[in-house]
N, C-alpha and C positions, 0 to 999 in steps of 0.2 A: 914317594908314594904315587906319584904321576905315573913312576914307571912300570907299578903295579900295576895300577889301572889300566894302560895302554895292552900292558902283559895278558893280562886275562881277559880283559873285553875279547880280543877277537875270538880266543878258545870256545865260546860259551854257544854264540849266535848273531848274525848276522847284524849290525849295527841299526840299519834301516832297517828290519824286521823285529828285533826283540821291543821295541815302546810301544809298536801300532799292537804287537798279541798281547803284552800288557793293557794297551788303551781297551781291548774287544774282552778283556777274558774281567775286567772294572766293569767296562759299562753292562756285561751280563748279569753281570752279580748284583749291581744297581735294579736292572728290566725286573730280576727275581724277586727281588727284597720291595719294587716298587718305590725304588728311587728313582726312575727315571726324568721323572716331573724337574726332581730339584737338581738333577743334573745336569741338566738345556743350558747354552750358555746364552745367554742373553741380547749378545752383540754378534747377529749372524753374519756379517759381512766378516766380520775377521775370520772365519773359518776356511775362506780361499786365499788365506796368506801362506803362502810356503816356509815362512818363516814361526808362523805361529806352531810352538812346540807341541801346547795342545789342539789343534785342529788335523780334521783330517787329511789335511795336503799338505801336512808338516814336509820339507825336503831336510836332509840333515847336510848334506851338501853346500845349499845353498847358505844356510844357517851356520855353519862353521866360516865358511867365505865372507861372509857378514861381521863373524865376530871378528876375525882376522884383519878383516880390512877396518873396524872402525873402534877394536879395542884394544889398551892399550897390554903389556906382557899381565899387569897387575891386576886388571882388570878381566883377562883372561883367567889367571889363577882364581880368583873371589867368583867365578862363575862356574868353574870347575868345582870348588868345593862348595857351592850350593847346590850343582844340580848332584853330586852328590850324596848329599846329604836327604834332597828330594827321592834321587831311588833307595835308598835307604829306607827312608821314610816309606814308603808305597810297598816295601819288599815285606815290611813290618806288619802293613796294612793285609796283603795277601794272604802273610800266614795267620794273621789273626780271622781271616775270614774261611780260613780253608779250617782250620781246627774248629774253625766255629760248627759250619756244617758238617765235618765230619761227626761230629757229636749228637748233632742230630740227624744225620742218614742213620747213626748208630742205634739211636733211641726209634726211628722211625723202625729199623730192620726188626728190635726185640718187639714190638708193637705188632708189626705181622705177623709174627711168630706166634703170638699170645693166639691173635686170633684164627688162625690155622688150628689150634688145640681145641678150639673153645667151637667153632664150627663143623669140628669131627664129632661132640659131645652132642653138639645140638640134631645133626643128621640122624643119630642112632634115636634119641628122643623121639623125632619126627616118625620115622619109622616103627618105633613100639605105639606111640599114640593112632597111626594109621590101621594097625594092626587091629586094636582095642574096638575101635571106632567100626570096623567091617562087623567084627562079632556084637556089640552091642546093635547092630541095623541088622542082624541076621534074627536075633534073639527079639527085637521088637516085630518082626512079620510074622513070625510063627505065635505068639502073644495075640497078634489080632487077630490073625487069623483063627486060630484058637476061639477068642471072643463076640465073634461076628454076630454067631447068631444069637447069642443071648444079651446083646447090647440090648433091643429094643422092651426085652422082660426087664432089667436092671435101670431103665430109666423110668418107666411105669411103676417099678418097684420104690423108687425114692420119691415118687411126686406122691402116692398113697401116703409113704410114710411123713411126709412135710402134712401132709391134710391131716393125719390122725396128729400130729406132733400140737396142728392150730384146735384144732376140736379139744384138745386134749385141755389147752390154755383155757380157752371159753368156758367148758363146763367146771375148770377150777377156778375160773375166776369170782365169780361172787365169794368165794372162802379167802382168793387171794386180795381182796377190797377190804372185806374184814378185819383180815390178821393186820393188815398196813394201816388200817383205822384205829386198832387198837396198840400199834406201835406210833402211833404218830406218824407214822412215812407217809403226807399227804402227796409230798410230789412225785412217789413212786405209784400211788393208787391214782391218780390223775394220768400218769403215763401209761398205765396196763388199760384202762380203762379208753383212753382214746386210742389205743391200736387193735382194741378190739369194737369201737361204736360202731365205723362202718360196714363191719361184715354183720353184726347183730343189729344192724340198720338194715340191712339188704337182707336178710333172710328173717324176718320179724314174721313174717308172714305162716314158719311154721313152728308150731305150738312149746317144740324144746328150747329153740331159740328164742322164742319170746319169752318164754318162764325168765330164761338167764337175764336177759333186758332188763324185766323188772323189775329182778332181786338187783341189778349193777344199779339201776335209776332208785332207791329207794337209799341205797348205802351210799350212793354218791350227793345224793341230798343230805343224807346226812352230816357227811364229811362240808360241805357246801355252809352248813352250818355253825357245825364249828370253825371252819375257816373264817367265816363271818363275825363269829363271836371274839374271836381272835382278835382280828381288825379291828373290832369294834373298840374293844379294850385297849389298846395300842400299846403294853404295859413290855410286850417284845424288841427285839433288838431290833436295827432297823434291817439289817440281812433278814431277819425273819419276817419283817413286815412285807419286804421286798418281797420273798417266795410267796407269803401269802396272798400278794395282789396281783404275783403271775399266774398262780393254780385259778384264782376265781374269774379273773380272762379268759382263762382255758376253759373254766366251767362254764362259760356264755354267759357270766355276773355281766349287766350293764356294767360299762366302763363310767359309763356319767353319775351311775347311782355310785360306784365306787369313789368315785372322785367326790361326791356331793357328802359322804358318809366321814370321806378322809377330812375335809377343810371343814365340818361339822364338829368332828371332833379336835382338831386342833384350834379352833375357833375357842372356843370353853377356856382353853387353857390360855389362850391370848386373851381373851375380857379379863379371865381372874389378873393376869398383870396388869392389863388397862386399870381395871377398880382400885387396886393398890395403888397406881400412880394417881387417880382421883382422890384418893382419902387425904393424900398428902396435903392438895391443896387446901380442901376446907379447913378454914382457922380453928384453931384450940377451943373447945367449949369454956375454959376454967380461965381463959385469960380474959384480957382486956384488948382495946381495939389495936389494931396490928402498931409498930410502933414504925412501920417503913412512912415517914414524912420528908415531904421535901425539905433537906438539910438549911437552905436560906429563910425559911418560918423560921424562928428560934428566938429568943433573947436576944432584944437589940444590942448591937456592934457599936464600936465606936473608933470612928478614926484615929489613930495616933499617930496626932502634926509632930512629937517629938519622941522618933524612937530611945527606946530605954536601951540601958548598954547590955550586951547579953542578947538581945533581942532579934530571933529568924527574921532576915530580908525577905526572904519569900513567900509565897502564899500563905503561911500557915503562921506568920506573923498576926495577923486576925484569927479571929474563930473561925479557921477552914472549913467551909462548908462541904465539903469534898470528903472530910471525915465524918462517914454517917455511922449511928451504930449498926450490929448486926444487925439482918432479918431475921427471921423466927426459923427461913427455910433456906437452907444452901443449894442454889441452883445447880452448882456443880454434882452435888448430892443426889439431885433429883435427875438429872440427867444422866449418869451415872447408873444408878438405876433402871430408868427406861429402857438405857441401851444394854446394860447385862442384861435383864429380864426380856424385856419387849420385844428389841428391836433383836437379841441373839436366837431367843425362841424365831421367831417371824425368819428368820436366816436360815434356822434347820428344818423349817417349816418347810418352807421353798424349795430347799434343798433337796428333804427325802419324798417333795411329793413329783419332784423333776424328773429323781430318779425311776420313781416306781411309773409313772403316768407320761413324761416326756421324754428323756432320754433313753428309753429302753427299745432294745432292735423288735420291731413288727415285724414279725413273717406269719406265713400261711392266711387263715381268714382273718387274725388282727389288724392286718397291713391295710386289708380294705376298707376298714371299720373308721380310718383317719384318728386315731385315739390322740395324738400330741397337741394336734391345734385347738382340740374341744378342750383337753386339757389344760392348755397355756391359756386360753381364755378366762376360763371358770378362776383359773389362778390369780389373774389379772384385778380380775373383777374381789377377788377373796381380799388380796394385798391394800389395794385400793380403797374400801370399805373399813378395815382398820387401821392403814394408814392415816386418813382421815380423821376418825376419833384420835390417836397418837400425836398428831400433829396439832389439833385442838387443846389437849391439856397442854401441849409443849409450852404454846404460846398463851395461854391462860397463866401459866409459870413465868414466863420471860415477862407480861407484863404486868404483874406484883415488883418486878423489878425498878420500881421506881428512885429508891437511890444511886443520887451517882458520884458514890464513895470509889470503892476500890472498883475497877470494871474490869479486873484480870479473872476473875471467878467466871462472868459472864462468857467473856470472851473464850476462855479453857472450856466452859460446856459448849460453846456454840459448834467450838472447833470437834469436839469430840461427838457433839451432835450427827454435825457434818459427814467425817469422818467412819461413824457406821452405817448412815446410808448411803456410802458409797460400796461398801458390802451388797448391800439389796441391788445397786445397781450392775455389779457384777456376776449375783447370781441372775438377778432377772431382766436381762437385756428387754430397754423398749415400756421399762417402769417409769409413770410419772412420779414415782414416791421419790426420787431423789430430786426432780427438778423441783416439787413440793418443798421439798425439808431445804432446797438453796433460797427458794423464797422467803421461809420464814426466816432463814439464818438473815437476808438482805433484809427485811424486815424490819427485822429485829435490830441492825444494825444504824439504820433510819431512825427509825425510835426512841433508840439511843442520844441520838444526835441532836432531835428532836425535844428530848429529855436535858441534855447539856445546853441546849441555846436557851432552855425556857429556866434551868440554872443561873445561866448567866444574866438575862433579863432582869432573874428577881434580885442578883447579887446586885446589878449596877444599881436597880431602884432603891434598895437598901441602903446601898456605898449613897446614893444622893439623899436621902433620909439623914443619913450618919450628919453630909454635910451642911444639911439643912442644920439639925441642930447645934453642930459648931459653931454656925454662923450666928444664930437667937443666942446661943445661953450667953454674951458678953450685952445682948441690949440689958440685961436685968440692971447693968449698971447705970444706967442712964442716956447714952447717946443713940438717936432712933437710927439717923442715916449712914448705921455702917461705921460710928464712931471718928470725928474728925474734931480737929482743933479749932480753939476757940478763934474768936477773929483779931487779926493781927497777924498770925505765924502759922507755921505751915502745921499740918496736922503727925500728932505722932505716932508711932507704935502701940504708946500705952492705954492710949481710946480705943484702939481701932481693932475690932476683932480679931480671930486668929488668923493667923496671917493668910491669907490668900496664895499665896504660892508656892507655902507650904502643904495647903490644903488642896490643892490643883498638882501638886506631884503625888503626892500620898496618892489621890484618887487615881489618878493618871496610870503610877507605879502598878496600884494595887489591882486595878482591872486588868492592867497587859501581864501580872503575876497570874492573875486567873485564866486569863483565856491559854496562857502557856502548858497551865497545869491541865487544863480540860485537853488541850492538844495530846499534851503528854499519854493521859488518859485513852482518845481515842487511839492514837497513836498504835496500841496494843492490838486492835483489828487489822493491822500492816504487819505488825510481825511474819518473820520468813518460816518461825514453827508452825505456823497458824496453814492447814492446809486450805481452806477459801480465800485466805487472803489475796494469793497469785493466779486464782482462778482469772479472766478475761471479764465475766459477767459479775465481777462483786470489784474487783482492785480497782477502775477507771471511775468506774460511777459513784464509787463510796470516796476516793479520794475527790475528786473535782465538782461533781455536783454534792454529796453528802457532807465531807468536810467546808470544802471550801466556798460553796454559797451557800447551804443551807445551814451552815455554823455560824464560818467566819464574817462572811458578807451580809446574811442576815442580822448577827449582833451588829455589826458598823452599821447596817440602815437603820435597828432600832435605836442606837444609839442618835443618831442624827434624828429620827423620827419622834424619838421621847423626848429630845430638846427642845425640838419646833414645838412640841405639844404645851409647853409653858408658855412659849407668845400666843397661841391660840385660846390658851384656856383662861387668860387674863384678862378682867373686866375692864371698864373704860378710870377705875380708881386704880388700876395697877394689879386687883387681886391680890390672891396669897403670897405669890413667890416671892421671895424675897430678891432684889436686886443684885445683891452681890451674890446668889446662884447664877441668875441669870448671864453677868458679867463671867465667871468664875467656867460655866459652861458653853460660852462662847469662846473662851482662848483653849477649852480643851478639843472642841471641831476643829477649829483655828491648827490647834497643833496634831490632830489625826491628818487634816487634810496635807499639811508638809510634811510631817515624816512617817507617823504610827502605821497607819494603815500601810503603805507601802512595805515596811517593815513587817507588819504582820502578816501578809501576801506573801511576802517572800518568805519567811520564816515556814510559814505552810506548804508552800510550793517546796522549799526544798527539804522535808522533813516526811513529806508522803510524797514526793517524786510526783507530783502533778503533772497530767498531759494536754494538753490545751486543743483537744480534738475537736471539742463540742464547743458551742459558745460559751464562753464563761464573762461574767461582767468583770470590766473592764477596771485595771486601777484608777484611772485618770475620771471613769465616771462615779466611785464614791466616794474620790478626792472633791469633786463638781459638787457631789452630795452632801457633803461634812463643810468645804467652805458655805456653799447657802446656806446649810443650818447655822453656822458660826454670822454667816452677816443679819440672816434672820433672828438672834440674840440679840445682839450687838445693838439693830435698830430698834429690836423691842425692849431694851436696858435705857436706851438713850429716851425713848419714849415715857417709858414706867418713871427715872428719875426728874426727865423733865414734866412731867403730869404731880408727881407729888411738890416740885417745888410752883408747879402754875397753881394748883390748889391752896397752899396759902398764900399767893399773891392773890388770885380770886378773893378769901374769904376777908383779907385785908381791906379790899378793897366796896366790896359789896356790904361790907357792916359797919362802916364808917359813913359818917354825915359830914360830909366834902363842902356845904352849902355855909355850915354855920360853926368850922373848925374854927379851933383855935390860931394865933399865932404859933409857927412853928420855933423852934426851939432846938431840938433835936434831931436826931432821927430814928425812922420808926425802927421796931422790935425786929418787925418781921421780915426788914432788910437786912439786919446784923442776923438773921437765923439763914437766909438766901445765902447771903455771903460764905456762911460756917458751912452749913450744905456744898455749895459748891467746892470749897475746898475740900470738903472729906470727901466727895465725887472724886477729885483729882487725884489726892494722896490714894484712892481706891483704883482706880483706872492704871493710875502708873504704877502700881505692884503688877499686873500682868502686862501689859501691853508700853510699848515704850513711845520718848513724847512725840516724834509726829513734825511735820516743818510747818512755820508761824514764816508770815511776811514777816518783813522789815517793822519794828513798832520805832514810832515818831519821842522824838525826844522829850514832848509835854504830853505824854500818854496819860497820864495821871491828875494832869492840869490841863483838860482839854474842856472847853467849857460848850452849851451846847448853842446852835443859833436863836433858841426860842425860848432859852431863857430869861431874855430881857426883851423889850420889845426895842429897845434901839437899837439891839445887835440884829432882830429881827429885819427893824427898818432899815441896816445898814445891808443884810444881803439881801432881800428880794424890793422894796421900793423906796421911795426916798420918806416916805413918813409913815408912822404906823400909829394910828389912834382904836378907839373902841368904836367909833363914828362912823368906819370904815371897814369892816368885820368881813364883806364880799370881796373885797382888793385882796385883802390880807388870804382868805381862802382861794382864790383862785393862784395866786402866786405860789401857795402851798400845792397844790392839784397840777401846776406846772411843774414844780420842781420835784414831785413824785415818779412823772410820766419821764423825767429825764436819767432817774437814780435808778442802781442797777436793783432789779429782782430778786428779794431773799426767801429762798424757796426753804419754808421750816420743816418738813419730813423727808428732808433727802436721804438717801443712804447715807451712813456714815463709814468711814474708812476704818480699818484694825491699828488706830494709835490714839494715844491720848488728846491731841489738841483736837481730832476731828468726833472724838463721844463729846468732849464740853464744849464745842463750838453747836452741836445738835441739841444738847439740853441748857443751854443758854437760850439761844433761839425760841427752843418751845418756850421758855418759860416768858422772857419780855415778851412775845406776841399772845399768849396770855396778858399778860400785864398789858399790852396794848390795847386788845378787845374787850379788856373791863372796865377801862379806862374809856372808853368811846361808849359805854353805857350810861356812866354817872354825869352829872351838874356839880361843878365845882364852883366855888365863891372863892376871892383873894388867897384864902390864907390854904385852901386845900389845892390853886397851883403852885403856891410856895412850897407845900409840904410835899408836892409830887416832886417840884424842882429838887429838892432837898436829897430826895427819897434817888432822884436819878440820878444826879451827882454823888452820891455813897456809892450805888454801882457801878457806874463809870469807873470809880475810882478803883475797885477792884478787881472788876468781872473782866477787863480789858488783856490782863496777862495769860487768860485761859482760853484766850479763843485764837483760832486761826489768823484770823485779820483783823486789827483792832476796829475797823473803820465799820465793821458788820455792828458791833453794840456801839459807837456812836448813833448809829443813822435809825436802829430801833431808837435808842432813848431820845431821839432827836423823836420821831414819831410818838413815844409817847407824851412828849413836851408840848412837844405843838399840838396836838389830839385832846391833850386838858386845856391847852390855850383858848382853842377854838369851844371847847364846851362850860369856858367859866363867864361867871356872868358880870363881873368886875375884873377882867386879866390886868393885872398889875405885880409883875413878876417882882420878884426877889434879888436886890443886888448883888452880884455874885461873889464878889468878896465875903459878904456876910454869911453866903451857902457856904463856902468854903472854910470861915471858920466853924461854921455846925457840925458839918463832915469832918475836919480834922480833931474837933473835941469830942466828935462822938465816936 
């Protein structure tokens, strides 16, 4: 095959010649086709290598000498049959490029061809049309020339004929007003009529013309009249009203009396709805007085300390106040109503008089006349005047709404309320009837709220009513103080009224049942159907200030506020309240101020998505509020039961004749009633509140005797002898050893636990017992019977108090206080008090 090749290569073309007219006859074909761009070789420096096969200074000389010298026989062969394979390749490439263009020189060639035919067709056209064109310009000069001189007759001839054509109009026009008056064509007789005013304006002056004038001005009054009566009536479509109030425009009708005639008449038919929505209100002649009361008036309620099985946890566990009957009138109904009738009328009111009076194109002398703005005016003021009355019964209606049962009825009219004046405010840009009708809706939703807190108020006063009389109806059986046990043992259940904390949850429960369900309630003015609810000017203000302080935060002030009002409203005997309310409403501030309230704050907050933009009061300050009322209880509880037991130590003491007593014997009554008291205080106190830290008690707490009960214990701690000879020694030692003892300050705050209420009404009451005691004169036998009398208390009142050493050092005072004021002291040996006190 090599020898082939060598064979015929030389026959063909010169070795060095035939690649380089291959390389020139490629790169041509590339320049043509506009490859040249991508045919650049990129690395110009190799293009002056002799050896590079494609560059232009290829030598093949040199490049054979190359391969010779540095390849090997086999290496030679695999270069030979590539570059063969390469002109192959390219010879491939040529003929495919050569058939290519021949096919299209061939398609180019029929293509000229085409158009050689088709430009001999067009030449011989050109030349008939030229032809045409000479004789049509020969045949128009001889035409005018022809016509020259009777052009100036034949235009004189047509302006005559247009004048008799107008003459001709005029004098048939009063017949032509007629016939169009009596076909109804008013806006055809308004048109013939004004194309001919100003020529029978300007020629009035002579008598044919004027006749016509005033047969047009007689028929045109007339028609003027009918069109008016038309109007008047409004009974036509509103296209026909339309033309109606453009023809009498046209007719120089005041536009203002037009407009005053149109909202006059649609006025009439807006009262007769208003009146219908008034009738509704006034109540029924045949019935009796409306039956909308406030739901918490009713048949007293009664708490139940022990629910029954079966029995709703929630609100409606009680006689739901919440469930009121119907009213007599469905606001929804009535609203309803107003807006089909009132508020749709008053729409298309607006609507067809925009049309006829404000949207319509001014041109000619209308444009000047400003017709829209006198018009939007008049409108303004028409809308306004009966929005007004509209807006008055609304709220006349909303506030008969005094029940606040279901508030979904409310809330669906207010929304629908809303809802179609915002129609008015799309027909009539710049209305205050819709910012009107968003006040009443905020209003109204105020009101509401207002209406739910004064709910709530009377339910909690109720709920304290209920517990008031839980607490009374067990004294019928006998025990005054709240029911406690006899003296010896602790007090029990079966004295002691209903339980207290049972009755403190119940209430507890039952209030935060209600204020949830009122939530619930409002709740429905938040709804996302509700289209004011997400307004800007009703969502922020109605949730934060509306709900949440004028609801929520006002019931927890009045609740704290109607607490306090029982220590303030109670006389210097305790008054009405009963104690264990007192008590009973002191652990429930007590328990708003730790958890409720917070709870209820938040539960609000995140149920109307509260935003805390504006000030709102503060958790932590009606926590601050609820504990002072809870200690304000507290101290007037400790007060109230320490006053009723100082009153019968008082009356004990002040009705007895101390001078000329018997020998004692016993002890008295009305310290076995102290005693019982105290402990029903205690078993009372520790149902809510628990016990509280007591110092250290001494191991003779019980056997602790006092120093002025004998006078030789007397004489043994302050001097060395104590006679009745001596009464100034004895008092000064007393008066020193006062000045050195700590201060028992008796109306201190008391703390929220048990040992610190009966350490407070202990105190009141021996300092009582003290200052009655430094009134009287005692003889022998009534310091005995005081001795007697303080060692029974000692004996017991020591386990109730904080520090025992507080009822020593009173009953030490009241010992020595009778010593000093008897007139024979000759105390009681104490052995002998201690057996009276233990058999008694």
């Amino acid at each position: 095959m090599d020898g082939d090749i060598n064979a015929t290569a030389p026959g063909t073309t010169p070795p060095d010649s035939d690649p380089a007219r291959k390389r020139r006859v490629h790169g041509m074909l590339k320049l043509y086709y506009g490859l040249n761009e991508e045919g650049k070789t990129v690395d110009q420096a190799e293009s002056m290598d002799p050896c590079d096969i494609n560059g232009p200074h290829f030598d093949p000389e040199v490049y054979l000498n190359k391969l010779r010298r540095e390849c090997s026989l086999g290496e030679l062969m695999d270069q030979e049959s590539y570059m063969v394979k390469q002109i192959r390749s390219l010879d491939s490439d040529m003929q495919t490029l050569v058939y290519e263009n021949y096919n299209k020189f061939i398609s180019a060639t029929d293509t000229i061809r085409k158009m050689k035919n088709d430009f001999k067709k067009m030449e011989d056209e050109m030349d008939c049309l030229s032809t045409n064109m000479a004789s049509i310009t020969d045949f128009s000069a001889r035409i005018s020339g022809t016509l020259q001189d009777q052009h100036a007759q034949i235009t004189k001839l047509s302006g005559v004929h247009t004048l008799l054509r107008k003459l001709q109009f005029l004098f048939e026009l009063p017949a032509r007003l007629n016939k169009c008056l009596e076909l109804q064509a008013y806006a055809q007789a308004v048109s013939s009529h004004r194309r001919a005013r100003c020529v029978l304006l300007q020629y009035s002056h002579m008598p044919s013309f004027r006749g016509i004038q005033d047969d047009c001005h007689a028929i045109m009054d007339k028609l003027a009249q009918e069109l008016r009566q038309k109007f008047r009536d409004g009974g036509s479509s509103a296209k026909d009203l339309s033309e109606c109030v453009e023809l009498l425009l046209q007719l120089d009708e005041p536009a203002e009396e037009l407009c005053d005639k149109f909202l006059s008449h649609a006025q009439s038919r807006l009262e007769a709805d208003l009146l219908g929505l008034e009738a509704e209100l006034r109540p029924p002649l045949s019935s009796g007085p409306t039956a909308v009361t406030d739901p918490y008036t009713g048949p007293a309620r009664r708490l139940s300390v022990e629910p029954t099985a079966g029995s709703p946890t929630g609100p409606t566990s009680l006689n739901n106040p919440f469930l009121s009957p119907s009213s007599r009138t469905d606001i929804l109904e009535f609203i309803d109503r107003g807006c089909n009738e009132f508020v749709s009328s008053l729409c298309l009111v607006i609507a067809s008089y925009q049309e006829l009076f404000v949207n319509r194109p001014q041109e000619g002398e209308l444009a000047s006349k400003n017709i829209p703005q006198m018009a939007i005016g008049k409108l303004h003021a028409f809308v306004d005047a009966l929005a007004t009355h509209y807006f008055s019964l609304v709220e006349r209606r909303i506030q008969e709404e005094k029940s606040v049962g279901d508030n979904s009825l409310l809330v669906r009219a207010l929304d629908r309320f809303h809802r179609r004046l915002q129609a008015v405010a799309k027909l009539l840009p710049g209305s205050a009837v819709p910012s009107q009708g968003t006040e009443i809706v905020v209003r109204a939703a105020r009101e509401r709220i207002k209406q739910y807190l004064a709910a709530l108020q009377s339910f909690y006063l109720n709920s304290l009513t209920d517990v008031r009389q839980a607490l009374a109806a067990p004294r019928l059986g006998g025990s005054s103080a709240g029911g406690g046990s006899h003296l010896g043992g602790p007090a029990t259940g079966k004295d002691a009224p209903a339980s207290l904390p049972e009755l403190l949850s119940t209430l507890s429960a039952t209030i935060l049942n209600q204020i949830k369900s009122v939530l619930a309630s409002v709740h429905l003015f938040t709804a996302k159907d509700i289209t004011f609810s997400n307004k800007p000017y009703f969502k922020g203000e109605f949730c934060s200030h509306g709900v949440r302080e004028s609801l929520v935060v006002n019931f927890i002030k009045f609740v704290c506020q109607s607490s306090r009002q029982f220590c303030e409203s109670a006389g210097d005997r305790g008054g009405s309240t009963p104690p264990a309310l007192l008590l009973l409403l002191s652990r429930l501030c007590l328990d708003y101020e730790t958890s409720t309230i917070t709870y209820i704050l938040t539960l609000t907050d995140e149920q109307f998505l509260v935003q805390h933009h504006s000030p709102v009061t503060a958790v932590t300050a009606l926590c601050g509020e609820a504990r002072e009322a809870a200690q304000k209880l507290l101290n007037h509880y400790v007060k109230v039961q320490g006053l009723i037991i100082s009153q019968m130590l008082r009356k004990s003491v002040e009705t007895r004749d101390w001078v000329n007593t018997i020998e004692p014997r016993n002890v008295r009554a009305v310290m076995k009633r102290v005693v019982e008291d105290t402990t029903s205080i205690d078993v009372q106190v520790g149902l809510l509140y628990e016990e509280g830290v007591r110092k250290a008690h001494s191991s003779d707490s019980s056997k602790r005797t006092f120093s002025v009960y004998s006078s030789s214990r007397q004489q043994t701690r302050y001097a060395p002898s104590y006679t009745p000879s001596a009464p100034m020694d004895t008092n000064l030692l007393s008066n020193i050893h006062k000045l050195f003892s700590e201060r028992v300050e008796i109306f201190s705050p008391v703390e929220f636990n048990k040992v610190s209420v009966l350490t407070g009404i202990i105190k009141i009451s021996l300092k009582t017992f003290l200052e009655c005691v430094r009134l009287r004169t005692f003889g022998r036998y009534g310091l005995q019977q005081i001795q007697v009398d303080c060692h029974y208390l000692q004996m017991y009142l020591w386990r109730f108090v904080s520090d025992e050493n507080l009822v020593h050092f009173l009953l030490d005072e009241i010992v020595g206080s009778t010593a000093h004021r008897c007139l024979d002291p000759a105390p009681m040996e104490q052995s002998v008090i201690e057996v009276i006190c233990e058999r008694g």
